[in-house]
C-alpha positions as CSV (number, residue, x, y, z in Angstrom):
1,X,-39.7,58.6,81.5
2,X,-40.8,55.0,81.9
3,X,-40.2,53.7,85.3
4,X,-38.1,49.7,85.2
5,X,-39.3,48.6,88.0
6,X,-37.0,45.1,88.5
7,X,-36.7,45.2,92.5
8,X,-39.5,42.3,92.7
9,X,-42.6,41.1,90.4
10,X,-45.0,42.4,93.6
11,X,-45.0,45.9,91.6
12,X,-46.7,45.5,88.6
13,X,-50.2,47.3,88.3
14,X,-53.3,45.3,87.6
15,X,-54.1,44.6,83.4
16,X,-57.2,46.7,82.2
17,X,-59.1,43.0,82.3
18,X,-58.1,42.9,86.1
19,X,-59.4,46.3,86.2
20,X,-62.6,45.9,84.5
21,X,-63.4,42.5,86.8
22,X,-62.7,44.7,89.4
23,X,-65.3,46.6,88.3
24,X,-67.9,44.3,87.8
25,X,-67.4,41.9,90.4
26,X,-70.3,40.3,91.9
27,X,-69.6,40.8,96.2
28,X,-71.2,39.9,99.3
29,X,-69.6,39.1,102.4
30,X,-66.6,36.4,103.0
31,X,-66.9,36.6,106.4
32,X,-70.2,35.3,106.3
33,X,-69.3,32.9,103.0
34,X,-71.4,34.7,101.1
35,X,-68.6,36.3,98.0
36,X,-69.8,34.8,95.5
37,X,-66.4,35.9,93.6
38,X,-64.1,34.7,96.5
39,X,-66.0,31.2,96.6
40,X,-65.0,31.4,93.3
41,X,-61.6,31.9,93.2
42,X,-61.5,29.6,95.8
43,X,-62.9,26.6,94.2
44,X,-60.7,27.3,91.0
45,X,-57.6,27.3,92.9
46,X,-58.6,24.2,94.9
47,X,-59.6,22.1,91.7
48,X,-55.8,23.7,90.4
49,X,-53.9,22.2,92.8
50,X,-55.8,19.3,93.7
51,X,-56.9,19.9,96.9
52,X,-60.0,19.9,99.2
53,X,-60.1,23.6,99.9
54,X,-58.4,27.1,99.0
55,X,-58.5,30.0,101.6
56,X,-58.5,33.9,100.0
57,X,-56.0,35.9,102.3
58,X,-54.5,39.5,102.0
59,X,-50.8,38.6,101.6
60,X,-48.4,35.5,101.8
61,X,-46.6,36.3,105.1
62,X,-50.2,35.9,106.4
63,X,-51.3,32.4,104.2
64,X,-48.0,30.9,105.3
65,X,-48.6,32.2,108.8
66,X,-51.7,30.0,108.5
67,X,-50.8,27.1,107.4
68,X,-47.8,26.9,109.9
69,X,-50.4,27.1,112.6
70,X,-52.8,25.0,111.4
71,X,-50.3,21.9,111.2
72,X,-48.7,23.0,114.7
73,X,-49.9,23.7,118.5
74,X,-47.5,26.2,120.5
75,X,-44.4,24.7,121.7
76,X,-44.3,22.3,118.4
77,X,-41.5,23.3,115.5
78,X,-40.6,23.6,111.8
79,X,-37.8,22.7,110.1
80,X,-37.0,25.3,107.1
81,X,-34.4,27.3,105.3
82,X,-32.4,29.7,106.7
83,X,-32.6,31.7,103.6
84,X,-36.5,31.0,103.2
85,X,-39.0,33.5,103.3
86,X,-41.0,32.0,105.9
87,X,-38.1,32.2,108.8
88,X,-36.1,35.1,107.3
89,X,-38.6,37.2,105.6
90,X,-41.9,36.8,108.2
91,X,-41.1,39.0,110.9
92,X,-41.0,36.2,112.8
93,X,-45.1,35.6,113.2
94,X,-44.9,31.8,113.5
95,X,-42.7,32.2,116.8
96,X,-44.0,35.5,117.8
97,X,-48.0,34.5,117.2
98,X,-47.8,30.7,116.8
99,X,-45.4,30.2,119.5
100,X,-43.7,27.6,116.9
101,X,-39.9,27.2,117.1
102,X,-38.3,27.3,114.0
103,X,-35.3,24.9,113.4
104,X,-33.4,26.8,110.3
105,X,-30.4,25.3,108.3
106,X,-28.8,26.4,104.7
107,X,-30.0,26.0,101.0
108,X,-28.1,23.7,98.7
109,X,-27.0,25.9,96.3
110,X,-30.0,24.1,93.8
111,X,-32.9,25.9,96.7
112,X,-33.6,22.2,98.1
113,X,-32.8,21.1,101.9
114,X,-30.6,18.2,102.4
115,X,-33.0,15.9,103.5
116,X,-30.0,13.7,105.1
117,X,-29.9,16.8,107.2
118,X,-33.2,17.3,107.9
119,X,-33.7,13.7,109.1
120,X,-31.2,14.4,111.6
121,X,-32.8,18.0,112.9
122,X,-36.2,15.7,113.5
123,X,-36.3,15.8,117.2
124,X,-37.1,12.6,119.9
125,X,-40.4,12.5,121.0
126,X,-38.7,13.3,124.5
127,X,-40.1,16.1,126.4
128,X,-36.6,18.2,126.4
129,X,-37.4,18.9,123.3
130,X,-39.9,20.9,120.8
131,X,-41.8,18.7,118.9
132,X,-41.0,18.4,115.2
133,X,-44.3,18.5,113.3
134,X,-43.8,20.1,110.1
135,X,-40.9,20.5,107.1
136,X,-41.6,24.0,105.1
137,X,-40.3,24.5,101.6
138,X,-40.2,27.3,99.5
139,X,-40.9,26.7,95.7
140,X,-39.4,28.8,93.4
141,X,-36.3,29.5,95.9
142,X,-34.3,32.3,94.8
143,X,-36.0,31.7,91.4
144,X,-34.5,27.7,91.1
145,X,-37.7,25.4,90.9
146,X,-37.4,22.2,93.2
147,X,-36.3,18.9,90.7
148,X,-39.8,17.0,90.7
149,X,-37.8,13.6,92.2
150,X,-36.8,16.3,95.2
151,X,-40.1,16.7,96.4
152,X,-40.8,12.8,96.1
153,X,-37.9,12.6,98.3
154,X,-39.2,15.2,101.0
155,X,-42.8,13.8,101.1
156,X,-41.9,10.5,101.7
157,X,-39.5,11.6,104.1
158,X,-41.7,13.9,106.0
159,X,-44.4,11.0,105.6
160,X,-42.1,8.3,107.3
161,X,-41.9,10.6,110.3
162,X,-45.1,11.7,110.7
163,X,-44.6,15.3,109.6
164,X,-46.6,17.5,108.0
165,X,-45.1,19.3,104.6
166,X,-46.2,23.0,103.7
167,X,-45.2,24.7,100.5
168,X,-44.8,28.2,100.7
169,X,-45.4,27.8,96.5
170,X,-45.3,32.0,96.2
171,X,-43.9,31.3,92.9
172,X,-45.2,27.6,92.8
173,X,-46.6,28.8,88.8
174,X,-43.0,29.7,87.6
175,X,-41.9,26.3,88.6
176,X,-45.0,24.6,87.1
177,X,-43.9,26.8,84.0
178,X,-40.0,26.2,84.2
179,X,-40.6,22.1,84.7
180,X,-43.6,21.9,82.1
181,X,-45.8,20.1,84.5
182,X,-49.3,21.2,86.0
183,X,-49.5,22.9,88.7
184,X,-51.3,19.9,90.9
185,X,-48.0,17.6,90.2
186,X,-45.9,20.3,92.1
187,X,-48.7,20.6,95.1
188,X,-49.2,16.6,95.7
189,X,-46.5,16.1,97.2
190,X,-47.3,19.1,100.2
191,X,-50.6,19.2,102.8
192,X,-50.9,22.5,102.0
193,X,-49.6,24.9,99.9
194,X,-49.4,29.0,99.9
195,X,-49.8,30.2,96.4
196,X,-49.4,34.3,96.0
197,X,-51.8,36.6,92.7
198,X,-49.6,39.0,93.7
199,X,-46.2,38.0,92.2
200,X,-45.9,36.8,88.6
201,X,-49.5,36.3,88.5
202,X,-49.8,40.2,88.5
203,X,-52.8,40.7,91.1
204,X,-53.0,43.8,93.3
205,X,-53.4,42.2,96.2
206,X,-53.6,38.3,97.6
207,X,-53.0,34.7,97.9
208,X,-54.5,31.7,98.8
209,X,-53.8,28.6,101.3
210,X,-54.8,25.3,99.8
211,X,-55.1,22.1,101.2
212,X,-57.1,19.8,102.7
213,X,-60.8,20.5,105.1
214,X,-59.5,19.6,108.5
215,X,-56.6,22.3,108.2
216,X,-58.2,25.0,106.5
217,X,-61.0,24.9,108.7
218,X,-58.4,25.8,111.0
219,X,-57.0,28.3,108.6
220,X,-60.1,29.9,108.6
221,X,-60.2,30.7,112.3
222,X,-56.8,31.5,112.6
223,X,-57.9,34.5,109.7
224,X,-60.2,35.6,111.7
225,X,-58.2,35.6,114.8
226,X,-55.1,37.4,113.2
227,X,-57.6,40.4,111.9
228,X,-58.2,38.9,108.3
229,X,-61.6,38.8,107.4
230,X,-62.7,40.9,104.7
231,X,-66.1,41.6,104.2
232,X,-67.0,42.4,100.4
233,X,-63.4,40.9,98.8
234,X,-64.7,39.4,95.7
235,X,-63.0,43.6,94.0
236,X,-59.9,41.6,95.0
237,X,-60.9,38.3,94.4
238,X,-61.7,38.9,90.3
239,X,-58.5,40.3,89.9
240,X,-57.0,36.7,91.0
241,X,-59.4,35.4,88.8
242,X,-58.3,37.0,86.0
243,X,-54.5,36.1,86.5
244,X,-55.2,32.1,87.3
245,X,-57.2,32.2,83.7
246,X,-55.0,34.7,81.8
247,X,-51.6,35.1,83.3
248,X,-50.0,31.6,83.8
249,X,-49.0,30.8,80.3
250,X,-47.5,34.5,79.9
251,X,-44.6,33.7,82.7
252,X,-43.0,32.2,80.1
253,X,-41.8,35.4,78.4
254,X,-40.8,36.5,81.9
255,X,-38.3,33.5,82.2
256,X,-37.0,34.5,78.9
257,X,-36.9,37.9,79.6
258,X,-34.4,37.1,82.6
259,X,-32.3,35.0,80.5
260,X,-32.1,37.8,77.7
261,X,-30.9,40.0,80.7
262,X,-28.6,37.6,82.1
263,X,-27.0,36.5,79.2
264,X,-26.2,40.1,78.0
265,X,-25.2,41.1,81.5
266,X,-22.6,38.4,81.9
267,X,-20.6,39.8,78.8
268,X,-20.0,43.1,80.9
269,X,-16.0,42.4,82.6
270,X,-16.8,43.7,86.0
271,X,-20.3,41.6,86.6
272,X,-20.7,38.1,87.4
273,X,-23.6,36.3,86.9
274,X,-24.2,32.0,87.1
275,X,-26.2,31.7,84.2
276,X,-27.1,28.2,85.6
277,X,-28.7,29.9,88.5
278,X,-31.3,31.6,86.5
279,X,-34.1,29.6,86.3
280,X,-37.2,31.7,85.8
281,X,-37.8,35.5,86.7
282,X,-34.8,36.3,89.0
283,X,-31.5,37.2,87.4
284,X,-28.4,37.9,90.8
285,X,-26.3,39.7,89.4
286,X,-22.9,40.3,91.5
287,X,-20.9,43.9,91.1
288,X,-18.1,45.2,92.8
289,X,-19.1,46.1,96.3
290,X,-17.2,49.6,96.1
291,X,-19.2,50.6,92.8
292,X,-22.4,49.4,94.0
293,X,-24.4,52.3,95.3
294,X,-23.2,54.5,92.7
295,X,-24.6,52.1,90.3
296,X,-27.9,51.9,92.1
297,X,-27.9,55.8,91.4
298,X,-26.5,55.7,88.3
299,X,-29.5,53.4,87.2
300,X,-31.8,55.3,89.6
301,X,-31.5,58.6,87.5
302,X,-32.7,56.9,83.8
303,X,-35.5,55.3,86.1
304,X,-34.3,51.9,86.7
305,X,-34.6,50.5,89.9
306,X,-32.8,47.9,91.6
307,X,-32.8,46.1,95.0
308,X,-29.7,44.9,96.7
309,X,-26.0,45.7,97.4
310,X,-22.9,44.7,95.7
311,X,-25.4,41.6,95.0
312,X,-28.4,42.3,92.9
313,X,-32.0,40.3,92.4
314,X,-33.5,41.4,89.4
315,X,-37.1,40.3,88.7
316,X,-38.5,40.0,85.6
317,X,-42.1,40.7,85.2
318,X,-45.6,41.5,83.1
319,X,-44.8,45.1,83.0
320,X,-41.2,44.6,82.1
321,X,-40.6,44.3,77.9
322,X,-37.9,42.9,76.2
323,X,-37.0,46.7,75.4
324,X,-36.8,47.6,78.8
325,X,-34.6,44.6,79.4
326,X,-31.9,46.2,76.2
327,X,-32.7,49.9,77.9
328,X,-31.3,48.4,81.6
329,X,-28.0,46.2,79.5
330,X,-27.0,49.5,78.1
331,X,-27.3,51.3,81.1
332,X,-25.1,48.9,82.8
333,X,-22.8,49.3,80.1
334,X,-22.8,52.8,80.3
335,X,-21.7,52.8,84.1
336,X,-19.1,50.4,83.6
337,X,-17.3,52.4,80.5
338,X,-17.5,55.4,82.4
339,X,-16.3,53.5,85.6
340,X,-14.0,51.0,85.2
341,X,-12.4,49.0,87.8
C-alpha cells in the first residue's frame, strides 16, 4: 500500500537525479571553503535572489536563527507573528541563544502584519526598553503568499525606522510561483532572506541564508559557533542543486493539486474549507472536533496521513499525484457516509 504522506512537503524522498548528484558530487571541505559544490549552490542562490552572499545550513530553524543574530546584539528585539514559525515554531533559539526578545502579535487573516501595528510595537530609544532592530516575516504564511505592494509597505516602513527586515522565505518559491514574479522581486524588499531545499523544493536536507557580506559574514560565525560546520557537504549540496534547477517550475502542479483537494473536499456537508485561503500547497481543512481522531485513524489505516486536530493542514507535494489526491477525497467521503453527524 502506497503511503499519502500530506502532514507537510518536508517528507518527500530525493528524485533519482537528486540521487545520482548525490552520487557524483564533487566535495571538499566547507569549513575550510573548499566544497566546490556548496560554493556552488551558494553562488546560484545568491545570483537567485539578488544578493551578495548565500550561506548552506542544515535546516531552517537554524538559517533563521542566523539571520536573527546577525541583525541583533543580546538585549536588542524582533517584531514578528505570533503564529510565525520563527517565534512559535523555533524552540525559542533567538531568546534562548541570541538573547533577543521577541515582540509577537497576530496575523491578518491574508498572513501579513498590520504595519499600523507594528509601527506602534517599535520601541523608544530609551534604555527601559529592548531595542527594536528588526521586523521578521514569513513568506508563504500558512500557504497565503504576501501581496507584492505588502512588502513595499513593510520595507519602507522598517527602512524609515532604521530596522532591519528578515524573510524567513521557507516557502519564498511557492509565492514566487503563486504571484508569477521571480524570485529576486519577492527578496528585495528583505536584508536577508531564509530560503528552505527541503520543503517544496524536495531536497533531503537544507537551506540557505542570503543576504548581503557584512551579515553573512556574521552568519558564518554564528554556524560555526551553534555546531554547524559540515565538512564534506557538497552530497547535500547537489541535491539543492538539483531542486533550484529542476523543481521550481513543478510547484505549480502542487498548487493545483491542493485546489483539486480543496475543491472536492468542500462539497463533503460536515467539512469546511475557505477556498480563498488556499493559495498554494496547504489545503485547512476544519472537521468536527468530536469525529476528528477517529478520522485521523480512519485515514491512518488506507495509509493516509494527516497532521492536526479538529483543524487539518494538508500539504501538497512532489510525491503526492493527482490520484492520490481522488484516493484521500474518497476516503473522506467514506468516513463521513459511514459517520454522519
Amino acid at each position: 500500500m502506497k503511503i499519502i504522506d500530506l502532514r507537510s512537503d518536508t517528507v518527500t524522498r530525493p528524485t533519482p537525479a537528486m540521487r545520482a548528484a548525490m552520487a557524483s558530487a564533487e566535495v571538499g571541505d566547507d569549513v575550510y571553503g573548499e566544497d566546490p559544490t556548496v560554493n556552488r549552490l551558494q553562488a546560484m542562490a545568491a545570483e537567485m535572489l539578488h544578493k551578495e552572499e548565500a550561506l548552506f545550513v542544515a535546516s531552517g530553524t537554524q538559517s533563521n536563527l542566523l539571520g536573527l543574530m546577525s541583525h541583533c546584539e543580546r538585549g536588542d528585539e524582533y517584531i514578528v507573528g505570533q503564529q510565525a514559525h520563527t517565534y512559535r515554531y523555533e524552540a525559542g533559539g533567538a531568546a534562548v541563544l541570541g538573547s533577543i526578545q521577541p515582540q509577537p502579535l497576530d496575523f491578518l487573516p491574508d498572513g501579513t502584519l498590520d504595519l499600523d501595528r507594528v509601527q506602534s510595537l517599535i520601541k523608544p530609544d530609551d534604555f527601559h526598553f529592548a531595542k527594536t532592530r528588526l521586523l521578521c516575516l514569513e513568506n508563504t504564511q500558512a500557504g497565503k503568499a504576501l501581496p507584492m505592494d505588502y512588502l513595499a509597505q513593510a520595507s519602507a516602513l522598517a527602512a524609515a525606522n532604521r530596522l532591519g527586515l528578515h524573510l524567513d522565505g521557507a516557502r519564498i518559491f511557492n509565492a514566487a510561483v503563486k504571484l508569477n514574479v521571480p524570485v529576486h522581486e519577492i527578496a528585495r524588499y528583505a536584508d536577508t532572506v531564509s530560503v528552505c531545499l527541503s520543503k517544496g523544493l524536495g531536497a533531503p536536507v537544507g537551506s540557505l541564508l542570503c543576504g548581503p557580506t557584512h551579515l553573512l559574514q556574521k552568519a558564518l560565525r554564528w554556524r560555526k559557533m551553534l555546531g554547524g560546520g559540515m565538512r564534506q557537504a557538497g552530497i547535500l549540496a547537489a541535491a539543492g542543486m538539483v531542486a533550484l534547477t529542476s523543481h521550481i517550475d513543478r510547484l505549480a502542479k502542487d498548487h493545483d493539486h491542493a485546489q483539486l483537494l480543496a475543491r472536492k473536499l468542500s462539497e463533503i456537508t460536515e467539512i469546511h474549507i475557505d477556498l480563498d485561503a488556499v493559495q498554494t500547497n496547504m489545503v485547512f481543512m476544519e472537521a468536527p472536533a468530536s469525529s476528528s481522531a477517529r478520522l485521523t485513524s480512519f485515514l491512518k489505516d488506507r495509509g493516509i496521513l494527516v497532521s492536526g486536530r479538529g483543524n487539518f493542514r494538508l500539504v501538497t507535494h512532489l510525491d503526492i499525484t493527482a490520484s492520490d489526491i481522488q484516493i484521500v477525497i474518497d476516503a473522506v467521503k467514506a468516513f463521513f457516509m459511514r459517520n454522519p453527524s
